[in-house]
N, C-alpha and C positions, 0 to 999 in steps of 0.2 A: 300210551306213549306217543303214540300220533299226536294226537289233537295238540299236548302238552307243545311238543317237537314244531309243532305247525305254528301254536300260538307264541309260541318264545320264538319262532322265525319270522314272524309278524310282528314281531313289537321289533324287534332288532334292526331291521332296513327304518323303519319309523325313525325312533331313537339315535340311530344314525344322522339321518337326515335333517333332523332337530337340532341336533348338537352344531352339525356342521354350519348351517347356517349362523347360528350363535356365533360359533366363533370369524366367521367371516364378517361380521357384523363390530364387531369388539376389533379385526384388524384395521378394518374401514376407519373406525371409529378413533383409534393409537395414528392411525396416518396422520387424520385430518388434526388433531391435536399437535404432531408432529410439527405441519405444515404453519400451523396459526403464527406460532411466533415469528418465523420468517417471513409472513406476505400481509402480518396485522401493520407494521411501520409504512410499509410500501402506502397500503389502503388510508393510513393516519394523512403520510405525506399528500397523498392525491387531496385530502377533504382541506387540508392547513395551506395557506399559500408558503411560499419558501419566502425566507425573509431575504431582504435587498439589502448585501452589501454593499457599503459608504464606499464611494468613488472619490480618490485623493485628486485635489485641484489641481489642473496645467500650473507649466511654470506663470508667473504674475498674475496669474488670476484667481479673485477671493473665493473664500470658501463659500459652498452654497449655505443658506441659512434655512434652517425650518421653517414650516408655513405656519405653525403655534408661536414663534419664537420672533420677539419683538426684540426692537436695537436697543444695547446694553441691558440685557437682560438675560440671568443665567437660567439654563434650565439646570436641574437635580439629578444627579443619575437613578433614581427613583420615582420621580417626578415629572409629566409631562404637563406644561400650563397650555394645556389644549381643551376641546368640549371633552364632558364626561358622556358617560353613557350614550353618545351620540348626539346630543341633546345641544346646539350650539347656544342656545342661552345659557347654559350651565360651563362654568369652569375652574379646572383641576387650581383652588388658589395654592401658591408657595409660600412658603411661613416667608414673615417680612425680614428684612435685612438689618440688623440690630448692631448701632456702631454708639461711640459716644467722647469723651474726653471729660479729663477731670485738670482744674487748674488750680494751684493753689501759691500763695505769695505770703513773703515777710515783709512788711513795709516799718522803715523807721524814719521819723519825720526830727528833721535840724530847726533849732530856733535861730531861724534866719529873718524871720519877719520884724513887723511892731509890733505884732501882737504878743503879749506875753504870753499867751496862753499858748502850750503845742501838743499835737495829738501824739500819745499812746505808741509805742510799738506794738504791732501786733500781726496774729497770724490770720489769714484766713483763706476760706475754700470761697476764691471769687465765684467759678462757675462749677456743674457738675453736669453736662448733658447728657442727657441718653437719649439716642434718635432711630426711627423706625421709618423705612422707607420700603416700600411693593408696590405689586401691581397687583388692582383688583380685574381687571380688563386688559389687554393689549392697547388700549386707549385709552385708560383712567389709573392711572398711579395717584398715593398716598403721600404726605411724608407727615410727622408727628413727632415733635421733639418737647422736650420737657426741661425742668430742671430745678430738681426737689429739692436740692439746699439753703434755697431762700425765697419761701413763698410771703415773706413781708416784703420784699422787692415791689413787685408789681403783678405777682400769682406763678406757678408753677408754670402753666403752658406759653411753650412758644411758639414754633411752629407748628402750625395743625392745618393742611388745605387739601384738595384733591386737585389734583391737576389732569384735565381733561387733553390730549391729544390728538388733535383732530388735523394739523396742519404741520411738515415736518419742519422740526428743531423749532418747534415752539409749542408753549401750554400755556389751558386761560387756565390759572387758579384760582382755586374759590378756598375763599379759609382767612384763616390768621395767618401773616405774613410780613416781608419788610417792605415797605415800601420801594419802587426802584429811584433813586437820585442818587448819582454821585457815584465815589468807587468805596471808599471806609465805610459808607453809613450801610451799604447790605453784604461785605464781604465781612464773613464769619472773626470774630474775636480770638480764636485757633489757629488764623492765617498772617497774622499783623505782624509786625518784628516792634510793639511798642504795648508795655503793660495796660496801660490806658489809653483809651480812641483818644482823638482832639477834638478839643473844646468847639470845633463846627460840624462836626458828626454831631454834638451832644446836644447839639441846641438848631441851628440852621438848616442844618440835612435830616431835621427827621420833625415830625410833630410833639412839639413835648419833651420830657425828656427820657420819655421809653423812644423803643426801637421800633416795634410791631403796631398793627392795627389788623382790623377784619374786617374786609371786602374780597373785590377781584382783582387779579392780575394778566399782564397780557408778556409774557416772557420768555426769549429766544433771540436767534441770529441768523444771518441771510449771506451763504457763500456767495463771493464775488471773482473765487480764483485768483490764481498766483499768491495765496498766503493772505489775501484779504476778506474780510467780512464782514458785515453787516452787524449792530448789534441793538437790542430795542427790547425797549420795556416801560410800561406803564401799569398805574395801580390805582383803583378808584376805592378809597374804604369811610370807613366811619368818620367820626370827629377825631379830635388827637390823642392818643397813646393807647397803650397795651387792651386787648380785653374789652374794648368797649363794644359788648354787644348789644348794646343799646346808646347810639348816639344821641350828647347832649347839644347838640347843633343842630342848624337848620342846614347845614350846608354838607357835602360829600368834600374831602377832598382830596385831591388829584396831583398824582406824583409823576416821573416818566423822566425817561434818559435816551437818547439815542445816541450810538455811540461808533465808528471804526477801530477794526483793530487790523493788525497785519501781523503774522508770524512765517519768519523763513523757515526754508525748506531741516537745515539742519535742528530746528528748534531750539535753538540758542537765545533769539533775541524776539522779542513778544514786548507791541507800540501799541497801548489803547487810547484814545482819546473818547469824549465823550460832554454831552452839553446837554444838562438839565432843565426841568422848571416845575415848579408845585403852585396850586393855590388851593385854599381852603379857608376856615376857621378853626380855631381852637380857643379854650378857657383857660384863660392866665389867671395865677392869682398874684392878690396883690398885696398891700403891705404886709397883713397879717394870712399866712399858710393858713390859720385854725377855723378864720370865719369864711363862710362861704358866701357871704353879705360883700364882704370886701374883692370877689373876684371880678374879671370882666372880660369882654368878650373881644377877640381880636381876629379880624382877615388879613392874611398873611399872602404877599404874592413873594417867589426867588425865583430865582438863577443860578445856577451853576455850573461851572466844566470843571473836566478832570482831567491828567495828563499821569498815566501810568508806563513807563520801560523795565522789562524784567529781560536782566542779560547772564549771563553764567559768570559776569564777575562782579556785576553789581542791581540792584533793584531802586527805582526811584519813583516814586508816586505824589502828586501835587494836586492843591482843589482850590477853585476861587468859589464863593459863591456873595447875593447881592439880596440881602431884603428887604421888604418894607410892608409894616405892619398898619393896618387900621384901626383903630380904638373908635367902638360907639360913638364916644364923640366927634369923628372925622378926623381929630388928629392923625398925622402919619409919621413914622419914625420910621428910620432908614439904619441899616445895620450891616456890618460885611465878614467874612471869616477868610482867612486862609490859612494855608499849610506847606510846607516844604518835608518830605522825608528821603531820607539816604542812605542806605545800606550798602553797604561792603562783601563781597563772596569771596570763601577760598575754596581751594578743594576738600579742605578737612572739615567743612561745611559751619566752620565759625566766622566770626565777621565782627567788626563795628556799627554801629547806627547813631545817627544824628537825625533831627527832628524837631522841627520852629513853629510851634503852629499860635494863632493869633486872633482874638475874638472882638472887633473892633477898637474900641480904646481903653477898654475893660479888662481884659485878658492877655499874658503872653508867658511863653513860656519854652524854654530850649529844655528838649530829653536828650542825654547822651549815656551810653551802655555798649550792652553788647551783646551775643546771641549765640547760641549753639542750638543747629539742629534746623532745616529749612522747613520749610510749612507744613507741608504734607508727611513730615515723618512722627515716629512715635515718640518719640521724647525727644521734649524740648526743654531750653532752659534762657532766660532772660535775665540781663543786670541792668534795670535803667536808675536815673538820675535826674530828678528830676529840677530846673533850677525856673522860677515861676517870679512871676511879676503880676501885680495887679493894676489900678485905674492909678494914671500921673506917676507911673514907677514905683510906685510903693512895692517894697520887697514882699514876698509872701514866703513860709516855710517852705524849705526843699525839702524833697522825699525821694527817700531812696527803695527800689525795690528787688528783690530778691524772687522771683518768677518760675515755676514751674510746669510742665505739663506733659500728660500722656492723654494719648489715644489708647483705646479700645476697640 
């Protein structure tokens, strides 16, 4: 009964003291578990820096601008166009900016000429753009505009350049592009208060009778204070007209405008002026469009100014320009254009328009109509009238047109 008595006294202080620790070990252990959740945030915040809350600008003074974030350019709230992974050659691109307009017109023509013969009434979708402008770099923007509705025109693309920024409020672009001369021949056909450009946009201000060509441009303006500005552009490209990626000339040639403008402080009244000059060559044809035997080669020097006031009650824009052509054979022929346009504003943003433009002794022609809807908004609507004269006054058919357009 001893030993029994001794050894079960002996395992029992053991057994004890075994236990005890165990569970000392398991409170230890429910503590430190306890503790984790309340000093794991603390230990997170020490390793994460605190983020810098945005400090609201003094009175008059602009907002500060990111150091990824370039002038007129939005960032994403999702989106940083900054380096990735650290990596400053590499960057975060933003999907491109995707705008466009669609215009479409009824035109119906009067037998008003000698000709007996008269065009058709009919409908059509004059333009349909859709344009794509980003930035690939803080320094190098895109733009890319198209327009699929009538690739028998003179091909689908129109603008296509990259424009390099290397010098501020101006880019050299490299691409398809409009040449700079004048004020009608490179402001957009979505901005006009007239269905059709004039007849020295169509022929004098531009190479040919497309609008584009592909080379370089040199494009921008130079603050002078108190509301005035500098404004300048030049464009070296191919031979004459759209698309020519492969010039049929020997010759580049060279567009450019320098121009003042001034706009007052209220923004009401905006004075451009501005004085052109081009020279080059291009491929005329001649009597017969079909044979390319019958064409011929012509260097072309102009001149031009232009005299634009946009006021909140009326808009008024004017262009002279002066050319002269050289034919192979040295002859020279001398040619001139002008234009007179007028517009009317009211507050309910309709108006009148008058509009005389005139292509040497060849051409003339008064549009008068009318307009709803100022440039820059989404629908628009146009009534012009057209009333046309051809060489020694001969009558030509007037047309009338019926005008449409939205943005996108």
């Amino acid at each position: 009964m001893t030993l029994p008595m001794m050894a079960q006294g002996r395992r029992t202080p053991l057994h004890t003291s075994h236990r005890n620790r165990h569970c000392y070990s398991l409170r230890v252990l429910a503590l430190l578990l306890g503790l984790l959740p309340v000093h794991w945030p603390a230990i997170a915040d020490a390793q994460t820096p605190a983020p810098v809350e945005p400090t609201a600008p003094a009175a008059g003074e602009a907002p500060a601008l990111d150091a990824n974030v370039t002038r007129d350019t939005e960032v994403l709230p999702t989106e940083q166009n900054g380096p990735a992974d650290g990596d400053p050659t590499r960057w975060t691109l933003k999907p491109p900016k995707v705008s466009g307009y669609i215009q479409v017109h009824y035109r119906h023509a009067f037998a008003t000429g000698v000709d007996p013969n008269v065009d058709y009434g009919d409908f059509r979708v004059q333009r349909a753009r859709i344009m794509f402008k980003g930035e690939v770099l803080p320094w190098l923007a895109y733009d890319v505009e198209i327009d699929p509705r009538a690739p028998e025109v003179t091909g689908i693309l129109r603008d296509a350049y990259l424009a390099f920024k290397f010098v501020p409020r101006h880019s050299l672009r490299v691409g398809q592009q409009k040449p700079q001369f004048g004020y009608e021949n490179v402001e957009s056909s979505s901005k006009l208060y007239a269905v059709n450009r004039t007849e020295l946009s169509d022929s004098l201000s531009r190479g040919g009778v497309t609008l584009r060509d592909v080379g370089i441009g040199w494009v921008g303006n130079l603050k002078l204070g108190d509301g005035f500005r500098i404004e300048d552009g030049i464009t070296l490209v191919n031979g004459s007209g759209m698309n020519r990626q492969a010039d049929d000339t020997k010759m580049k040639n060279l567009w450019g405008r320098l121009g003042l403008r001034y706009k007052n402080d209220p923004g009401d009244f905006v004075l451009r002026i501005g004085l052109s000059g081009a020279w080059g060559d291009q491929i005329d044809e001649g009597v017969d469009p079909d044979d390319p035997a019958d064409d011929f080669l012509t260097e072309f020097k102009r001149m031009g100014s232009d005299v634009e006031i946009d006021h909140s009650w009326f808009f008024v824009s004017t262009e002279f320009v002066l050319s002269w052509d050289t034919e192979e054979t040295g002859e020279v022929s001398a040619s001139h254009g002008y234009y007179v346009n007028l517009v009317g504003k009211t507050p309910w943003r309709v108006g009148p328009i008058a509009r005389y433009d005139v292509l040497g002794d060849e051409y003339k022609r008064w549009t008068f109509g009318a307009y709803y809807g100022l440039p820059e908004e989404t629908l628009r609507l146009l009534l012009n009238y057209e009333y046309r004269q051809l060489k020694d006054d001969v009558r030509a058919d007037d047309k009338l047109y019926v005008w449409l357009q939205a943005r996108f």
